[in-house]
C-alpha positions as CSV (number, residue, x, y, z in Angstrom):
1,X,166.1,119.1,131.3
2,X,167.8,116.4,129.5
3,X,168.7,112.7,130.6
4,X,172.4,113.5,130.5
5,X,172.1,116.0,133.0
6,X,171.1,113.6,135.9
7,X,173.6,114.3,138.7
8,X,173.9,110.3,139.2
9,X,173.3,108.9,135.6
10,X,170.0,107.4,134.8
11,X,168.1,104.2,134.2
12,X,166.2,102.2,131.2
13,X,164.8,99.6,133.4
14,X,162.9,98.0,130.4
15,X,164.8,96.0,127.6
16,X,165.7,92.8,125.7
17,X,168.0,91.5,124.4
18,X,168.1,88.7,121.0
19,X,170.9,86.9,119.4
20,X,173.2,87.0,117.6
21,X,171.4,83.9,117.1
22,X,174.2,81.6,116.3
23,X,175.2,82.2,119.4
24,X,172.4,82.6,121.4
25,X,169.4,81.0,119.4
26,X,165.6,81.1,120.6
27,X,163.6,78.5,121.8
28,X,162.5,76.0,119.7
29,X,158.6,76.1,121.4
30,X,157.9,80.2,121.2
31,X,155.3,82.5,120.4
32,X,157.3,85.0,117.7
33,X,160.2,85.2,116.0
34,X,161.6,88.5,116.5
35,X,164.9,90.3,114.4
36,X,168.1,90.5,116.5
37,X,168.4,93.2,118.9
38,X,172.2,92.7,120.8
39,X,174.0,94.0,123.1
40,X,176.0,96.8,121.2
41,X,172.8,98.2,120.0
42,X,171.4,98.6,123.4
43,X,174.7,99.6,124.4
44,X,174.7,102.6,122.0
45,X,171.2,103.1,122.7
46,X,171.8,103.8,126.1
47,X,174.3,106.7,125.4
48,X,171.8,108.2,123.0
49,X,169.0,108.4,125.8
50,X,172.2,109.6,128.2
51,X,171.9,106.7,130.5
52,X,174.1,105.0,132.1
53,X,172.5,101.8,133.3
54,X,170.0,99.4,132.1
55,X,167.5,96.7,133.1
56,X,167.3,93.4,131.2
57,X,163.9,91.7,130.7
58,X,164.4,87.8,129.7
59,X,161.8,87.2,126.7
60,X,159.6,84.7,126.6
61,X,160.8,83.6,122.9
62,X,164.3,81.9,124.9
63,X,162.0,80.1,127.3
64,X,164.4,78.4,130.1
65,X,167.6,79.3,128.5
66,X,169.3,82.7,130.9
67,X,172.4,82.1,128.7
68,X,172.0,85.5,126.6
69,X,171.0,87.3,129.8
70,X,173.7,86.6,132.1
71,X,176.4,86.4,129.6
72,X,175.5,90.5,129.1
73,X,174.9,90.9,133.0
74,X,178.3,90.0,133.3
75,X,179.7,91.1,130.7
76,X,178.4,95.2,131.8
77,X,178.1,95.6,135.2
78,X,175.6,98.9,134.3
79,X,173.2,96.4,133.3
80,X,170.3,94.7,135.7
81,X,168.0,91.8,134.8
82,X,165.4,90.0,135.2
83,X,164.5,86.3,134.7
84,X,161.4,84.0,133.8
85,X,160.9,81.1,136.3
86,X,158.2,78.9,137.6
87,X,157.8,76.2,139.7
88,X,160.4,73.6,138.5
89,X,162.4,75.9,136.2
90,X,166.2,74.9,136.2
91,X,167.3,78.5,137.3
92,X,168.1,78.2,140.8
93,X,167.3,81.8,142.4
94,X,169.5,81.2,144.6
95,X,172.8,83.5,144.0
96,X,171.4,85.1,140.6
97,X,171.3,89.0,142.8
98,X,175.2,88.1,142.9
99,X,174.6,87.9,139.1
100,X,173.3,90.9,138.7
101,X,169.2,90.0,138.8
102,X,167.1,91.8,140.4
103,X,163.8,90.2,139.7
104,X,161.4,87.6,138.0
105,X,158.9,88.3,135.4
106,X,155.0,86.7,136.0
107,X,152.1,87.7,133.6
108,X,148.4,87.8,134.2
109,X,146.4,89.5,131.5
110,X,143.0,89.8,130.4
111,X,141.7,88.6,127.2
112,X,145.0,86.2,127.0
113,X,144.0,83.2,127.6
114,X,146.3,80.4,128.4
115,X,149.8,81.2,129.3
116,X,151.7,82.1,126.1
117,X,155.3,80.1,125.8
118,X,158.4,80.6,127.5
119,X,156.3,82.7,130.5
120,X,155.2,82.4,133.9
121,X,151.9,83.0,135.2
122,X,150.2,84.9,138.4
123,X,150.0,81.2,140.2
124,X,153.4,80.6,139.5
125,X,154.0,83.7,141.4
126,X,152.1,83.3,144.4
127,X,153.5,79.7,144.3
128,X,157.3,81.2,144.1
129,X,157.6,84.1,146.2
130,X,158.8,83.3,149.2
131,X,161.6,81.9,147.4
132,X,161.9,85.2,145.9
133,X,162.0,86.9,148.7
134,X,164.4,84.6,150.5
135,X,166.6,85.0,147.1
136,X,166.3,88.9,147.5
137,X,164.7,89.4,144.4
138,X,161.0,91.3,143.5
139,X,158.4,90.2,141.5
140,X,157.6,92.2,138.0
141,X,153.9,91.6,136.5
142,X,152.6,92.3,133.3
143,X,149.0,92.7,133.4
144,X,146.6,95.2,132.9
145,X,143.8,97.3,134.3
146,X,140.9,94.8,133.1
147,X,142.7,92.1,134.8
148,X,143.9,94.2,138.2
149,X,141.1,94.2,140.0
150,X,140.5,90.5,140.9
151,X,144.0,90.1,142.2
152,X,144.8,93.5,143.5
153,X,144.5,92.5,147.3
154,X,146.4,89.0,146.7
155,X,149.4,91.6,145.5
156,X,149.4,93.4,148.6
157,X,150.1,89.9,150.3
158,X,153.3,88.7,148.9
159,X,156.0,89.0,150.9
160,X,157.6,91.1,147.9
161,X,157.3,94.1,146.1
162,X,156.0,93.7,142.7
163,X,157.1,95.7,139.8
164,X,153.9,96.6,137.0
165,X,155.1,96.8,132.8
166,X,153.9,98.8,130.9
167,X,151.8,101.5,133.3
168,X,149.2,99.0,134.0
169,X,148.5,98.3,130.1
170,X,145.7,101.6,131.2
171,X,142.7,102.1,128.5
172,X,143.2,105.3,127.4
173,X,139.4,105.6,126.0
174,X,138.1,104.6,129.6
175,X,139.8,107.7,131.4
176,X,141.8,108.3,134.6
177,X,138.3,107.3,136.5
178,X,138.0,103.4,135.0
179,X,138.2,101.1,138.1
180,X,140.7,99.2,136.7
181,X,143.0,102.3,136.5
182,X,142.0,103.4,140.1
183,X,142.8,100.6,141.8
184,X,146.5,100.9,139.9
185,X,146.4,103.7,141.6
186,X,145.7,102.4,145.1
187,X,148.4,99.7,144.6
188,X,150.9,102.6,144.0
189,X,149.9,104.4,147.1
190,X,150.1,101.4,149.4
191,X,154.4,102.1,148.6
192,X,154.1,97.9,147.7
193,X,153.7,97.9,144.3
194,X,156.1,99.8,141.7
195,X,155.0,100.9,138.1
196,X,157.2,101.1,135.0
197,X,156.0,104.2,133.1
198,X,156.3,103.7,129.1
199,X,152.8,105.0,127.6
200,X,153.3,104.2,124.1
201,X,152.2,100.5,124.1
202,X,148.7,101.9,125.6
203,X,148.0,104.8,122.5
204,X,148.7,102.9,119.8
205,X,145.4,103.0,118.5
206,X,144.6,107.0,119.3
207,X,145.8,110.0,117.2
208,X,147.4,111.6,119.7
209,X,149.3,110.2,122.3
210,X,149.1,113.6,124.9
211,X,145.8,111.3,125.6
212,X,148.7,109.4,128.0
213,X,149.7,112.7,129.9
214,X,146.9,112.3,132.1
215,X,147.2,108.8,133.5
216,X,151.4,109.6,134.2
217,X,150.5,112.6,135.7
218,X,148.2,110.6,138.1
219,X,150.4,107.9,138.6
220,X,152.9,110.6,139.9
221,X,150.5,112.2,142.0
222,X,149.5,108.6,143.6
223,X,153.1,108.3,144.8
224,X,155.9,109.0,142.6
225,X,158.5,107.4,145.0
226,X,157.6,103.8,142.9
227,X,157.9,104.7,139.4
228,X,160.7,104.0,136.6
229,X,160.8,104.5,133.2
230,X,161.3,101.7,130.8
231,X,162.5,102.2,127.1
232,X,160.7,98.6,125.8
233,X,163.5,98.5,123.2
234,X,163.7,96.9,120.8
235,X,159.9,97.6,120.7
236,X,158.6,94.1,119.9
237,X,155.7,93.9,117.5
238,X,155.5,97.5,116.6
239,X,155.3,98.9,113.4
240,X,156.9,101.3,113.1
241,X,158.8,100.9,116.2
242,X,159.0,104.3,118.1
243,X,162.3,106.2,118.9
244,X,163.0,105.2,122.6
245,X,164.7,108.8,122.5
246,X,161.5,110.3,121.5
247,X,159.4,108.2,124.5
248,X,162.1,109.3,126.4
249,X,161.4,112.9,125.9
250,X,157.7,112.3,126.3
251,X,158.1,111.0,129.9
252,X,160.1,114.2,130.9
253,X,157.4,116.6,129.0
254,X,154.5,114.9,131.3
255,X,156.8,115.0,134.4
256,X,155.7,118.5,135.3
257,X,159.7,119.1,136.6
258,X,162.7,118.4,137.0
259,X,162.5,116.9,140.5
260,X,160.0,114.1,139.4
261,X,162.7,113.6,136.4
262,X,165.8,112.7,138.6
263,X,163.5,111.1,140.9
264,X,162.0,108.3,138.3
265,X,165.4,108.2,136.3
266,X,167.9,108.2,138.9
267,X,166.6,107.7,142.7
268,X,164.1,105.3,142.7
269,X,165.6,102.8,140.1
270,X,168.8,102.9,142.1
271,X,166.6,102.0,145.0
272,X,165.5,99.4,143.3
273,X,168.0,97.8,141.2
274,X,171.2,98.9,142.7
């Protein structure tokens, strides 16, 4: 099966966007400095994964300024996004869904330390969402499996559903059985708590990446009703970057048919998104 052949189009529900940064230039307090990745790239990108519509992750290197987002979200009504707030930011939520967002990005991860710039933490989270939920919007986390387990019960009590990056940031040495990666698990069953499945970011550092088949094949079995597939384009801090056409492809292979396919390109994120 291929992505074009999705009877209702399909979904990237992972991407950024940068520059052109005379236009749109970064924040002056950021953590990287990445090339410019605009909106006719993606654009073109989509057609060559035979998508129709696409999710819009704010990055952390713009800090408070949404200009570059919702200048594209309404610019291409395909396109989705979602923002970076905390307590105090000067993004109201109220009207952005009429905008065209979706959801705000939080991060808890282990090993990281302090907040990096430009992002929001778990706190800021809890602190925020009942003006999430008010605003209509969902939560998206970036965290990982070291880092899930001492907050996995406070998910289940926001009055939102929360979107997981990057499958959980799973240790592929550790296995399907690691705690971490069972209790992603659990959060997926409990029909709460959404995962974005793009492997590569976890098997940069093994041989072969068929080492992911395994945890998306459990993730589908735990309840494939709350997964998506992101792209991650323009693949930040990767060298070489990977063709999103190629991750593309590997999602499909480890779907096991053509069902789970439409199902996580088409169905769910136009539950979600839509």
């Amino acid at each position: 099966m291929t992505a074009d052949a999705l009877d209702a189009g399909g979904w990237d529900c992972h991407a950024h966007l940068f520059g052109p940064y005379e236009r749109f230039p970064l924040a002056a307090d950021r953590s990287y400095t990445p090339p410019e990745a605009v909106e006719p790239q993606y654009l073109a990108l989509l057609r060559r994964l035979g998508l129709t519509n696409g999710v819009l992750v704010h990055p952390s290197a713009y800090g408070d300024d949404h200009s570059l987002l919702l200048h594209a979200l309404a610019a291409q009504p395909a396109l989705r996004g979602v923002v970076v707030v905390r307590p105090g930011s000067p993004l109201p939520l109220a009207g952005l869904r009429e905008r065209g967002v979706r959801g705000a990005r939080f991060s808890h991860r282990s090993g990281a330390g302090a907040n990096f710039a430009g992002s929001a933490s778990f706190q800021d989270l809890q602190a925020l969402a009942p003006q999430l939920a008010d605003a209509g919007l969902h939560a998206e986390l970036w965290t990982d499996c070291k880092a899930l387990p001492e907050i996995a019960d406070e998910l289940l009590k926001l009055p939102v559903p929360v979107v997981i990056d990057h499958m959980g940031g799973f240790d592929v040495n550790a296995g399907v059985d690691e705690p971490g990666f069972r209790t992603l698990l659990r959060l997926l069953e409990s029909g709460q708590v959404w995962v974005k499945l793009c492997a590569y970011r976890n098997l940069l550092n093994v041989p072969d990446w068929e080492a992911g088949r395994a945890f998306q094949q459990a993730m589908v079995a735990a309840n494939a009703e709350r997964l998506v597939w992101g792209s991650d384009w323009p693949h930040l801090r990767v060298t070489p970057a990977p063709d999103a056409v190629q991750l593309l492809d590997m999602f499909m292979d480890w779907a096991g048919s053509d069902a789970v396919v439409r199902q996580v390109l088409s169905a769910n994120p136009e539950r979600l998104y839509s």
